[in-house]
LODRENVEX-165460 format. One record per atom (N, C-alpha, C, O): atom name; residue in one letter; z, x, y; residue number from 1. Coordinates in nm, 4 decimals. Layout:
name;resn;pz;px;py;resi
CA;A;Z;X;Y;NUM
...
//
This chain:
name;resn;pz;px;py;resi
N;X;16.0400;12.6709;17.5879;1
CA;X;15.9276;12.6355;17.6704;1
C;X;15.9774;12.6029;17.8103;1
O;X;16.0808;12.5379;17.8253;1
N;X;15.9058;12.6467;17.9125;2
CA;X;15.9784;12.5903;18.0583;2
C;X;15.8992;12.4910;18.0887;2
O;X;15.7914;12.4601;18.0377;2
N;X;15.9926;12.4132;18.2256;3
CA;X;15.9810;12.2687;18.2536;3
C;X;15.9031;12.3050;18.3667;3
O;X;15.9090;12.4050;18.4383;3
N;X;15.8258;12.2012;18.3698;4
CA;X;15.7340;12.1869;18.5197;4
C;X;15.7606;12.0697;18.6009;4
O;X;15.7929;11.9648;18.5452;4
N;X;15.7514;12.0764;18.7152;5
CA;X;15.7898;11.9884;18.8031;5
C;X;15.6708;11.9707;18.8864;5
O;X;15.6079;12.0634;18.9372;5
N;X;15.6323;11.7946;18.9021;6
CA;X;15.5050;11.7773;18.9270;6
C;X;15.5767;11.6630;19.0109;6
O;X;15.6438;11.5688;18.9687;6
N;X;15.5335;11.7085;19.1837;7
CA;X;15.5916;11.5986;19.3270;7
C;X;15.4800;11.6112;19.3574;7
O;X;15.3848;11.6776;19.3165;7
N;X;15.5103;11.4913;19.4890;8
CA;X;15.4713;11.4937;19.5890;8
C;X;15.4943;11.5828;19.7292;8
O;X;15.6104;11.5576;19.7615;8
N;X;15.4317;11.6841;19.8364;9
CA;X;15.4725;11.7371;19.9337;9
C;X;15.5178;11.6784;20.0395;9
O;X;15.4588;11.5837;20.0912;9
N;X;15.6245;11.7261;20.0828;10
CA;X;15.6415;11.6289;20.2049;10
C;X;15.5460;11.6394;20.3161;10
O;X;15.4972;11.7522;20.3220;10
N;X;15.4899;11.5319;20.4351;11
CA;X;15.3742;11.5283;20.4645;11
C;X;15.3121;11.4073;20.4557;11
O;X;15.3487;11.3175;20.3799;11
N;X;15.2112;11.4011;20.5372;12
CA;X;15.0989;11.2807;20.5467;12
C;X;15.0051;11.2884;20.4429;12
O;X;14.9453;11.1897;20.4001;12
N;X;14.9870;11.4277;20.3920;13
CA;X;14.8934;11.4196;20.2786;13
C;X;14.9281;11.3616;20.1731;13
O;X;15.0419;11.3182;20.1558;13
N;X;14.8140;11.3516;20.0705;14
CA;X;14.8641;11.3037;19.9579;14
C;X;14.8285;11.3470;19.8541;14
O;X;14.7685;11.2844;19.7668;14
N;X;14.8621;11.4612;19.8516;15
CA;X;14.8364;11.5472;19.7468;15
C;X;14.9635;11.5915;19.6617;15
O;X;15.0765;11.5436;19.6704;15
N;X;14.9158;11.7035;19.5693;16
CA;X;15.0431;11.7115;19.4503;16
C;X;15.0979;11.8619;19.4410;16
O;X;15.0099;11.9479;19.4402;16
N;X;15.2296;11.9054;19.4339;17
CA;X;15.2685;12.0153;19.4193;17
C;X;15.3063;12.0006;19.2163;17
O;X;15.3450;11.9129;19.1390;17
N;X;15.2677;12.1353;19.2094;18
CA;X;15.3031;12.1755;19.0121;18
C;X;15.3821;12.2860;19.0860;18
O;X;15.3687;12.3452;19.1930;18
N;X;15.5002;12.2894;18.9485;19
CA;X;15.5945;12.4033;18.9694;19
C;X;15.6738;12.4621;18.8857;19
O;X;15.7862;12.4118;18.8834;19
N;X;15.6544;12.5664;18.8029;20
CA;X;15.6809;12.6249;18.6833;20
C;X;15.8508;12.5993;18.7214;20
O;X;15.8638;12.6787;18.8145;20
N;X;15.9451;12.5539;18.7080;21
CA;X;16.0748;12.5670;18.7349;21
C;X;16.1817;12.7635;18.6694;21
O;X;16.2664;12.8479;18.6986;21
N;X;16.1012;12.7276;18.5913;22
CA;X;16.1615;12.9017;18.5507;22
C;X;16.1528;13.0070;18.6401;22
O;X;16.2394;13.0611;18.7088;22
N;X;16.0498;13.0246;18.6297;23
CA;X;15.9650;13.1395;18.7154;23
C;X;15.9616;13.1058;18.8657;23
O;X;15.9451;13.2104;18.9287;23
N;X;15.9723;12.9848;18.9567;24
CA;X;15.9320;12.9586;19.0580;24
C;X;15.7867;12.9748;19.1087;24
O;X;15.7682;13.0211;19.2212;24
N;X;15.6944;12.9423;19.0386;25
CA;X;15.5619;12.9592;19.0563;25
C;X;15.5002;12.8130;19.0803;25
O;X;15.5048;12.7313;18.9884;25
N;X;15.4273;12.7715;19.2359;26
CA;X;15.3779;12.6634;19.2177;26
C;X;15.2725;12.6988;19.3178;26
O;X;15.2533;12.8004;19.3847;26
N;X;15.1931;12.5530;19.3049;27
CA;X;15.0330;12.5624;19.3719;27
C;X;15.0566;12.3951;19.3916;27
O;X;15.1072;12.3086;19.3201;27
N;X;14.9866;12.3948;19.5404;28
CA;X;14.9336;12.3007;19.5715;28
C;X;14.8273;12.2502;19.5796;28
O;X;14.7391;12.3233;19.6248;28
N;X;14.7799;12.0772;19.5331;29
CA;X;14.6502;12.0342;19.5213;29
C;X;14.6497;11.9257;19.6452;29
O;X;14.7411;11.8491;19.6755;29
N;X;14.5093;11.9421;19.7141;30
CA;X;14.5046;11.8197;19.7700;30
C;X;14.4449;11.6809;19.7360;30
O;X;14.3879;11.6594;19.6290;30
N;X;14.4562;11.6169;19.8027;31
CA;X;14.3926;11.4781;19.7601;31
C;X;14.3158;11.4503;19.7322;31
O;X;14.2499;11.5504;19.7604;31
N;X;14.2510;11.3872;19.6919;32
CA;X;14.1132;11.3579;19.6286;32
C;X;14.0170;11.4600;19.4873;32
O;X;13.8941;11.4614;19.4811;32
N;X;14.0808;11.5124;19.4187;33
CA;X;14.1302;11.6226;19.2708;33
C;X;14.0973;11.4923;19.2086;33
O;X;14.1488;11.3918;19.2576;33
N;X;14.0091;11.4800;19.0956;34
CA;X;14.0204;11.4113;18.9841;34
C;X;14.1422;11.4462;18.8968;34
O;X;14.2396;11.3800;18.8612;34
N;X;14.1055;11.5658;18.8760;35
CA;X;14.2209;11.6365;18.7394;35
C;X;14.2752;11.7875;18.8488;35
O;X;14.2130;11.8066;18.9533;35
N;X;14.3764;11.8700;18.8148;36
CA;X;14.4096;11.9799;18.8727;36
C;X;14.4919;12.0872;18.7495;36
O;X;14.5656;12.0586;18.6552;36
N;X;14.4602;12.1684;18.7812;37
CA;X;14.4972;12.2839;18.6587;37
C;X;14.6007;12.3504;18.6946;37
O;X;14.5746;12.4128;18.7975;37
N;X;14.7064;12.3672;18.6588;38
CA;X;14.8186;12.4579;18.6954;38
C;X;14.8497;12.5575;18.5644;38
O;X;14.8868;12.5166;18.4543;38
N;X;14.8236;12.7137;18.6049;39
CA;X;14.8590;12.8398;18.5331;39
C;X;14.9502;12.9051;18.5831;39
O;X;14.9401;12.9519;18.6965;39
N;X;15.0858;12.9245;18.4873;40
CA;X;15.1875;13.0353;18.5338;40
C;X;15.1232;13.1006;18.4534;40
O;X;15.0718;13.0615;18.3486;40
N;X;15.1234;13.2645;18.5266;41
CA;X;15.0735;13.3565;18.4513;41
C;X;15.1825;13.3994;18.3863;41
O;X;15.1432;13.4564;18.2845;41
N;X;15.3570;13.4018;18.3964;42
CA;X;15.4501;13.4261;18.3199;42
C;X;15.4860;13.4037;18.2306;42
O;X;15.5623;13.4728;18.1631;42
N;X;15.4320;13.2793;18.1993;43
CA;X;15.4689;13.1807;18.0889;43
C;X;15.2847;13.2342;17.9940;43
O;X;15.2760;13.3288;17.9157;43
N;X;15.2003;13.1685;18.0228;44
CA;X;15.0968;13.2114;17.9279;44
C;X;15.0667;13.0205;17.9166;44
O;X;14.9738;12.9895;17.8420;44
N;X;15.1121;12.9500;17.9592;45
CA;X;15.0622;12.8054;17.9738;45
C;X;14.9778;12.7477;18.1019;45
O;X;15.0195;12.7952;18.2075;45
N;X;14.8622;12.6508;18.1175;46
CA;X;14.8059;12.5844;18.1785;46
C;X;14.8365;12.4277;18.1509;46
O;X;14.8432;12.3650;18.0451;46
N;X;14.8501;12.3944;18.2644;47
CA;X;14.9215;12.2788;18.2809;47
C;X;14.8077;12.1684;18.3399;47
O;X;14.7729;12.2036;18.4526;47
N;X;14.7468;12.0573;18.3000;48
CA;X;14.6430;12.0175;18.3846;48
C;X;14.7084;11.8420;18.3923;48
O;X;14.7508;11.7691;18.3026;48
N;X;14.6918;11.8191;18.5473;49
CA;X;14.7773;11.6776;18.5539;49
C;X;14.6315;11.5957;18.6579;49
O;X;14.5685;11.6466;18.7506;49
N;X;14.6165;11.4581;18.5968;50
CA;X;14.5116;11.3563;18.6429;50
C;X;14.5537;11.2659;18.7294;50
O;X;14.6208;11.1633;18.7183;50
N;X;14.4873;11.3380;18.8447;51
CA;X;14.5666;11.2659;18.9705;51
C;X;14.5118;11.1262;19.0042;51
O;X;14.3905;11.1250;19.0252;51
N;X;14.5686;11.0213;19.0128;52
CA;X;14.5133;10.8993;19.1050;52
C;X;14.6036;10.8425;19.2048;52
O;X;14.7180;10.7989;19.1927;52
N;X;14.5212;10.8535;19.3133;53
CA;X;14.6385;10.7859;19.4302;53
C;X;14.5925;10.6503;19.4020;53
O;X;14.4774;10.6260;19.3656;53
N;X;14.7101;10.5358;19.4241;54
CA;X;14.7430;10.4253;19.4176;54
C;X;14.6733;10.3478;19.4846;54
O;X;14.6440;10.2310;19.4590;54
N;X;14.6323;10.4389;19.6112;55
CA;X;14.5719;10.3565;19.7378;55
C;X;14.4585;10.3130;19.7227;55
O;X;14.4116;10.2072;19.7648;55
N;X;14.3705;10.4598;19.6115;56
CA;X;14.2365;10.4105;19.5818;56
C;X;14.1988;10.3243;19.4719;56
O;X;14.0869;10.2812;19.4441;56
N;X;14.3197;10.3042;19.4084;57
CA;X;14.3178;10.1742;19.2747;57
C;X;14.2562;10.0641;19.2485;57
O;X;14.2875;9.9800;19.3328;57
N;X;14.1761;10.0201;19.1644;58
CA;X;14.0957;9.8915;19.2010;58
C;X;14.1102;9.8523;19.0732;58
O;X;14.0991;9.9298;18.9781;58
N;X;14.1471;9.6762;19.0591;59
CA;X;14.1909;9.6688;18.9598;59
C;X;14.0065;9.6227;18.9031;59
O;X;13.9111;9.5722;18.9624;59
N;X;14.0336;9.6842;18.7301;60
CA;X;13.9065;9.6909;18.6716;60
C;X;13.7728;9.5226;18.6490;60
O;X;13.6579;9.5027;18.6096;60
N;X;13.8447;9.4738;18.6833;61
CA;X;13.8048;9.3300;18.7097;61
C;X;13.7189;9.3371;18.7923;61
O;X;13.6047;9.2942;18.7759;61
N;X;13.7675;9.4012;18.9098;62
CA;X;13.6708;9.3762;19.0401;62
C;X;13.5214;9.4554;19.0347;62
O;X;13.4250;9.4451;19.1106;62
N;X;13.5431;9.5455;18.9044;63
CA;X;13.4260;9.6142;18.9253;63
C;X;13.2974;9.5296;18.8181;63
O;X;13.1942;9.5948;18.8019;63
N;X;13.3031;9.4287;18.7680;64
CA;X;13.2008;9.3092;18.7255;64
C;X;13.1289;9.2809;18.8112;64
O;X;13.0453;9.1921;18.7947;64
//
């Protein structure tokens, strides 16, 4: 099975790079993505990663 590699881009944004490491196949998501889907078509896998930036975090308390 190949490994995926899931960063950050370098940049002000804050969004997420996926990256089939085998194949060299990646896609970038930007910020604000609930969830984001990553397909190597080489492999025959979809990869889906649930993004939350930190910044928008609220701890669940506050929402009472």
């Amino acid at each position: 099975m190949s490994r995926y590699i899931v960063e950050s881009p370098d940049g002000p944004e804050r969004g997420i790079r996926v990256t089939c490491e085998e194949h060299g196949e990646s896609e970038e998501f930007p910020a604000g993505h609930a969830k984001a889907a990553f397909y190597c078509e080489f492999c025959g896998y979809e990869v889906e990663v649930a993004l939350r930036d930190a910044h928008d975090w609220k701890d669940t308390g506050e929402m009472c």
